[in-house]
C-alpha positions in Angstrom: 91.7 77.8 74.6 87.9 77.5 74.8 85.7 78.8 77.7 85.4 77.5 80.9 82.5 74.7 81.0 81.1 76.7 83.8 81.4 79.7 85.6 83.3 80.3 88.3 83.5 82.6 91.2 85.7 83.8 94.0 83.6 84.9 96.9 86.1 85.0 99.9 89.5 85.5 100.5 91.8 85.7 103.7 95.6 85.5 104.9 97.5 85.5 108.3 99.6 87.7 109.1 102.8 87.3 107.1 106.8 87.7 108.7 108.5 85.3 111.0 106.2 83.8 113.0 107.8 80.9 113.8 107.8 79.5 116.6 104.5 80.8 117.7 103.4 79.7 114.6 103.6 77.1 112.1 101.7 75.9 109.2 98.4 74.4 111.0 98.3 78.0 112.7 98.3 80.5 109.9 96.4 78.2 108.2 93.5 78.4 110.6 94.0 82.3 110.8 94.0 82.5 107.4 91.1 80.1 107.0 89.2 82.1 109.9 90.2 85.5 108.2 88.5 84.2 105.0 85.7 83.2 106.5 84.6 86.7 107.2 85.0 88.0 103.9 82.0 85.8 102.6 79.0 87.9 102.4 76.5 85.5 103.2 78.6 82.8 105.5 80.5 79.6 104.7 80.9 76.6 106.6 82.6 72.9 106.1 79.7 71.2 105.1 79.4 73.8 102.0 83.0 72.7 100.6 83.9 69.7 98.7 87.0 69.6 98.7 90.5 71.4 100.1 93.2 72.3 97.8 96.3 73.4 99.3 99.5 74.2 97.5 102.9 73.9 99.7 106.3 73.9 98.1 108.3 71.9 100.8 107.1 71.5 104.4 109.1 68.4 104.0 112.3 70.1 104.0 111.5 73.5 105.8 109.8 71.2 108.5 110.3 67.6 108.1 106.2 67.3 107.9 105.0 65.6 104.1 101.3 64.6 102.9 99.8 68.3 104.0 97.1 68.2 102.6 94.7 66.0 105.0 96.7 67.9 108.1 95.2 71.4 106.6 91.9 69.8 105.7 91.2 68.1 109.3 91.7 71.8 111.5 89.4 72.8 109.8 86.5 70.4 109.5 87.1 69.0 106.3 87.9 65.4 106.3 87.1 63.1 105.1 86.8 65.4 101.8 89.6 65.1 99.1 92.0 67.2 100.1 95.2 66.8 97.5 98.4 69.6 98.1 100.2 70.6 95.0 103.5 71.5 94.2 105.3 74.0 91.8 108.1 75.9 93.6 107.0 79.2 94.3 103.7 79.0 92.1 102.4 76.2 94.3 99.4 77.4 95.6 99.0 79.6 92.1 98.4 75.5 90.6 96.2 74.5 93.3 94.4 77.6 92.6 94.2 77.0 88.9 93.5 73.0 89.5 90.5 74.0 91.3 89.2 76.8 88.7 89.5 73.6 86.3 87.6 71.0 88.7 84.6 73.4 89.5 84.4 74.7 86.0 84.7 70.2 85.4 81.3 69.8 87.0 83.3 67.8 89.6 83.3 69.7 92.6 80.9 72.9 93.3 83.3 74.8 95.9 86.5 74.0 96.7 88.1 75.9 99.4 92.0 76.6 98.4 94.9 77.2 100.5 98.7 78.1 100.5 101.2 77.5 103.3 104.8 77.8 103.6 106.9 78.1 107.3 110.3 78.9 106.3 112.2 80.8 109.2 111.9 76.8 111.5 115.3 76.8 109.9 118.8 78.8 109.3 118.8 81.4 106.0 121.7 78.5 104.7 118.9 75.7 105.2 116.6 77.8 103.4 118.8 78.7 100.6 119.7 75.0 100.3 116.1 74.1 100.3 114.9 76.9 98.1 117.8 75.4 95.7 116.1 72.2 95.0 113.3 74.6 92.9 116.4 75.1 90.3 118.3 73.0 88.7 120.2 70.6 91.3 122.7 68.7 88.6 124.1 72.1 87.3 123.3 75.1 88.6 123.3 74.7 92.7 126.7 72.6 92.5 128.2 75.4 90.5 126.9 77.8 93.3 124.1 79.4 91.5 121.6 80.2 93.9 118.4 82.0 93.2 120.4 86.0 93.7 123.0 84.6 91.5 120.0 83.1 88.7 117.9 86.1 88.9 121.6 88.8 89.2 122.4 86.9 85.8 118.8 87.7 84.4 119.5 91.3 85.9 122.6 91.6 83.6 121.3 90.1 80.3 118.4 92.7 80.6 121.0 95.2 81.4 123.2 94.5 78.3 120.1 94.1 76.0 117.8 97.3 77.0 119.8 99.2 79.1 118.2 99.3 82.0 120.5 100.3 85.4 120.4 99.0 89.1 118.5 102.5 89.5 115.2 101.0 87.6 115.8 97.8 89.9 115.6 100.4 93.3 112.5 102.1 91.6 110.6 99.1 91.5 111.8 98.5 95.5 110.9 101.2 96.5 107.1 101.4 94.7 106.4 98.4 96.7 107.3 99.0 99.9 105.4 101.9 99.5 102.8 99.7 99.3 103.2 97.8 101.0 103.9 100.1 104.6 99.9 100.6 104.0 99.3 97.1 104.1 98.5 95.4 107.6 99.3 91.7 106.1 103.1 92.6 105.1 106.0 91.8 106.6 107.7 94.9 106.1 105.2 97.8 106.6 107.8 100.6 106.3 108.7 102.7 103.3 112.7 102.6 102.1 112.4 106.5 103.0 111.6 105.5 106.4 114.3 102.8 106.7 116.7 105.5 105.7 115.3 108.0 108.6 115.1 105.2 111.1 118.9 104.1 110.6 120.1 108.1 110.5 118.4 108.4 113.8 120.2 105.2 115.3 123.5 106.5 114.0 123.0 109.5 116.1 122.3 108.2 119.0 125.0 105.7 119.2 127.7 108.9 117.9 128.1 107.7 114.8 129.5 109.2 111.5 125.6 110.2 110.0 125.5 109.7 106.4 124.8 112.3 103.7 121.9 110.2 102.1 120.1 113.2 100.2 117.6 110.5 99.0 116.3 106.7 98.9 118.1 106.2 95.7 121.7 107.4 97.9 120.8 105.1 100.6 120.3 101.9 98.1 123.5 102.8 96.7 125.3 102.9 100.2 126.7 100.0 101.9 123.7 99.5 103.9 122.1 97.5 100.9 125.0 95.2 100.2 125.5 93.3 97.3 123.5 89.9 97.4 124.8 88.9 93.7 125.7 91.8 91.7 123.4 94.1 90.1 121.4 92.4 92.8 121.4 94.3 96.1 119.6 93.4 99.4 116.6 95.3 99.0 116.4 93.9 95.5 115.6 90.5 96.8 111.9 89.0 98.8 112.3 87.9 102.2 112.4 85.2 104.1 108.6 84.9 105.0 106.0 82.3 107.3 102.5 82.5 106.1 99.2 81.4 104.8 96.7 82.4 102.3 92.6 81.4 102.0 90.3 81.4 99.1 86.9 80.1 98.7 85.7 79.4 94.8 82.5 78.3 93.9 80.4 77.7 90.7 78.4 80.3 89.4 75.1 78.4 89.5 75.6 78.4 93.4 77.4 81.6 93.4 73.9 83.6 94.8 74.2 81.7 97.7 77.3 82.8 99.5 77.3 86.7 98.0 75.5 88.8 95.6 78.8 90.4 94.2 80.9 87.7 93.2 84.0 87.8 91.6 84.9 86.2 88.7 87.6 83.7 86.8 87.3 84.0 83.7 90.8 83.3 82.4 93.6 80.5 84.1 96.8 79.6 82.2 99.9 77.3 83.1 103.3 77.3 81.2 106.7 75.6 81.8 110.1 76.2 80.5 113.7 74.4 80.9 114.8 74.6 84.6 117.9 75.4 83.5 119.1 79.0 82.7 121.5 77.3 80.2 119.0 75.6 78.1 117.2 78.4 77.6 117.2 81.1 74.4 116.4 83.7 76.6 117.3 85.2 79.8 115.2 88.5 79.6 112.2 86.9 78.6 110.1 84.2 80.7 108.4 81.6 78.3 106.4 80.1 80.5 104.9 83.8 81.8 104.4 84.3 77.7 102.0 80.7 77.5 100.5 81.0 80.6 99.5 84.9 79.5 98.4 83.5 76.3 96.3 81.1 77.2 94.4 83.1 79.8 94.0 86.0 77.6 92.2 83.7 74.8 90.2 81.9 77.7 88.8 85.1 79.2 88.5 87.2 75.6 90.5 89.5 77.4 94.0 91.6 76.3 96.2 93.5 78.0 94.9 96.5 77.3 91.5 95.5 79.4 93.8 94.6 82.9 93.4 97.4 85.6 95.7 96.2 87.9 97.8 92.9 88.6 100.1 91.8 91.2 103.0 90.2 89.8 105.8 88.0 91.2 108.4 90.2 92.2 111.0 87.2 93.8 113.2 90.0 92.6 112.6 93.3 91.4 114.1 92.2 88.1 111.4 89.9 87.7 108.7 92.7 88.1 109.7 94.0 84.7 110.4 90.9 83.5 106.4 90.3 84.0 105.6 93.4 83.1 106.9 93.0 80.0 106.2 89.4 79.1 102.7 89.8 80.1 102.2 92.4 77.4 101.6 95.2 79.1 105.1 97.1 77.9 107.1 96.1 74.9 110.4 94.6 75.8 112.8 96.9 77.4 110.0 100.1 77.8 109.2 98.9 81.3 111.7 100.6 82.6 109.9 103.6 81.4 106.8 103.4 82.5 108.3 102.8 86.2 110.1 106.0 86.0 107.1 108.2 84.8 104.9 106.6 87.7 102.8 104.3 86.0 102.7 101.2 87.9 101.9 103.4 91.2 98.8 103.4 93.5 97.5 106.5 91.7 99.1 105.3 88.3 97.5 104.0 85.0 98.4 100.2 85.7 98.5 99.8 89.3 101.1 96.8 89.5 101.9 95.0 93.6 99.5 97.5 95.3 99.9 94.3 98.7 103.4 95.6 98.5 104.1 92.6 96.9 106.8 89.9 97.4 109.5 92.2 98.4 107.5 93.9 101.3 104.3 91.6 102.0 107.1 88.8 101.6 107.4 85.0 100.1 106.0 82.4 101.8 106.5 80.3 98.4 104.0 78.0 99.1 101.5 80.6 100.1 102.2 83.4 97.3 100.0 82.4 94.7 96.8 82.2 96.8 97.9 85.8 98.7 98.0 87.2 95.1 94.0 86.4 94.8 93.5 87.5 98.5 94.8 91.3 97.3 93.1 91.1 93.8 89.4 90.1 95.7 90.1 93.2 97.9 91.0 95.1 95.4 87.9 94.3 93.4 86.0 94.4 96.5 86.7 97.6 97.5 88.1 96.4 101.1 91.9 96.6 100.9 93.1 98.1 104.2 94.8 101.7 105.0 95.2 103.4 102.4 96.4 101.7 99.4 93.1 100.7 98.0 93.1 102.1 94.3 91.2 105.0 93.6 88.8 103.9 90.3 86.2 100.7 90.4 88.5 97.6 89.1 86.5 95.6 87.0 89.1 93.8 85.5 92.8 92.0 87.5 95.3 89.5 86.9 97.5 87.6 89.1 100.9 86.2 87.9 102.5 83.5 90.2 106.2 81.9 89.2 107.9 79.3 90.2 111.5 79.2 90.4 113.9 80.6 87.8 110.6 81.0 85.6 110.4 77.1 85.2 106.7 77.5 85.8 104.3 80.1 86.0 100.1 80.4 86.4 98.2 83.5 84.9 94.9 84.1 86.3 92.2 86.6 85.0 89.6 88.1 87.4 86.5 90.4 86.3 82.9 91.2 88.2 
């Protein structure tokens, strides 16, 4: 992998508010919010007439809301037409490839800013819609007919890792419950409480409707209770992203026009894209993601960069399986000693590898289409200094990564950030 051709920076980056926002809200709205709410990050302004071109990653607005060919729609609320404005499509790591594809056009010579976007309303439609919809991201000859839905794909990850390293349903709940305390502290997130606080909140409604209280000494008791059911076993509820609207913003720009729009830039130095089978069953693996392994490698060699240098990263955490998954196949663990470096606090706010300080999928939530691009939007206020409340991280991050994947690892995008 050489060098980019040119530099590129990030210099603004904005989301909505993520949860159920339908039907207040649908694409075109949190778009605008988003788009408005990256607007203000840009030191020096931005405006329509800066921006070439709109990129916008979506997984299936088709299906989720019967609405194809998203691209121009997002591009015209905003004062972008008649500007190209292409949407691009990779299961969950949508706007993660409309992210990269734009790295790659400005760094081309083609285009000097692009502004990039990620959408994805998914509550329009019942959780059995969704599931059928979110489906068609695996493999729809084999594994959906045989009832394999994304639980039952990642559960059967779950359990290879299990048999090959050991790990319990207890490092799964670890993982959980770092994040949502994370993600309590972040004003984004769909789920701004702490599993502690769940607990406390459901012991108090027990009370007051005369109910038996239970004698949860801890979050790991209450996880283990029937108030997380089984999804697809290991896999518990609270092991498993949500159902989330929202929208993401970023504005990149070349570096030779960077001065103009701030005088701290952030910048890409690294972008990588891999692919594996779709199917679980044509795979060698299941504890190891492939396509996290290329895309890792390639934007490793790009930026100069290893994984030693990364300060923090926010990982796609679809599951909480697939947090060590990442952590591991992005070489920041050796296989099987994630586990370990969970348990002696590392991947915490005030640890040595801060990993889903947004809270990340399983308590900012998945708006597939929007995930990718919300990764930046956390990495940039990390970097920045800015993230809200108190989870920004306590040393000067010079250094991120974002890891966005689609699917059942089928595809995945690596980006490298540094100032």
């Amino acid at each position: 992998m050489g060098k980019l051709a040119r530099k590129v920076a990030l210099v603004g980056a904005g989301m909505c508010k993520f949860g159920r926002n339908f039907p207040l809200q649908r694409n075109p709205d949190m778009w605008v919010e988003a788009w408005l709410n990256a607007v203000k990050t840009v030191d020096n302004g931005i405006e329509p007439k800066d921006i070439d071109a709109c990129y916008i990653g979506n997984y299936s607005s088709d299906l989720f809301n019967h609405q194809g060919h998203l691209g121009p729609q997002m591009a015209n609320l905003v004062g972008l037409t008649p500007k190209p404005a292409p949407r691009f499509e990779g299961a969950c790591a949508s706007s993660g490839i409309a992210l990269r594809q734009a790295v790659i056009a400005i760094a081309s010579g083609v285009h000097d800013v692009i502004a990039v976007g990620g959408v994805e309303c998914m509550t329009e439609v019942s959780t059995t819609l969704v599931t059928d919809t979110l489906a068609t991201a695996s493999d729809s000859i084999f594994e959906y007919p045989a009832g394999a839905t994304f639980p039952g794909l990642y559960a059967a990850i779950a359990s290879a890792h299990f048999h090959k390293y050991g790990t319990t349903a207890e490092d799964l709940m670890r993982v959980g419950i770092k994040n949502h305390e994370n993600g309590k502290e972040n004003p984004f997130a769909q789920m701004q409480q702490s599993i502690k606080e769940m607990m406390a909140s459901k012991i108090v409604r027990y009370k007051e409707q005369g109910r038996d209280v239970p004698d949860w000494k801890d979050e790991f008791d209450f996880l283990k209770s029937s108030s997380n059911p089984f999804i697809a076993s290991p896999l518990r509820l609270f092991d498993c992203s949500l159902i989330t609207d929202g929208a993401a913003c970023l504005f990149l720009v070349a570096g030779d026009v960077a001065k103009k729009f701030t005088d701290t830039p952030i910048w890409i130095t690294g972008t990588g894209q891999g692919s594996a089978a779709l199917s679980l069953h044509d795979r060698d693996s299941l504890t190891s993601f492939i396509a996290t392994r290329e895309a890792a490698r390639q934007a490793y060699e790009m930026s100069g960069l290893k994984p030693k240098d990364i300060q923090i990263c926010e990982v796609h955490d679809c599951f909480t399986i697939a947090e060590i998954l990442a952590m591991e196949d992005l070489g920041f663990y050796e296989k099987g000693k994630a586990v370990e470096a969970i348990k002696n606090g590392e991947t915490k706010l005030d640890g040595r590898l801060p990993i889903n300080t947004s809270g990340g999928l399983k308590s900012k939530g998945h708006p597939v289409g929007a995930t990718g691009a919300a990764h930046a939007v956390e990495t940039f206020k990390q970097m920045r200094g800015i993230a809200e409340r108190n989870r920004q991280v306590k040393f000067d991050v010079e250094r991120a990564m974002t890891h966005n994947l689609g699917g059942s690892g089928g595809t995945c995008v690596v980006h490298i950030y540094e100032k």
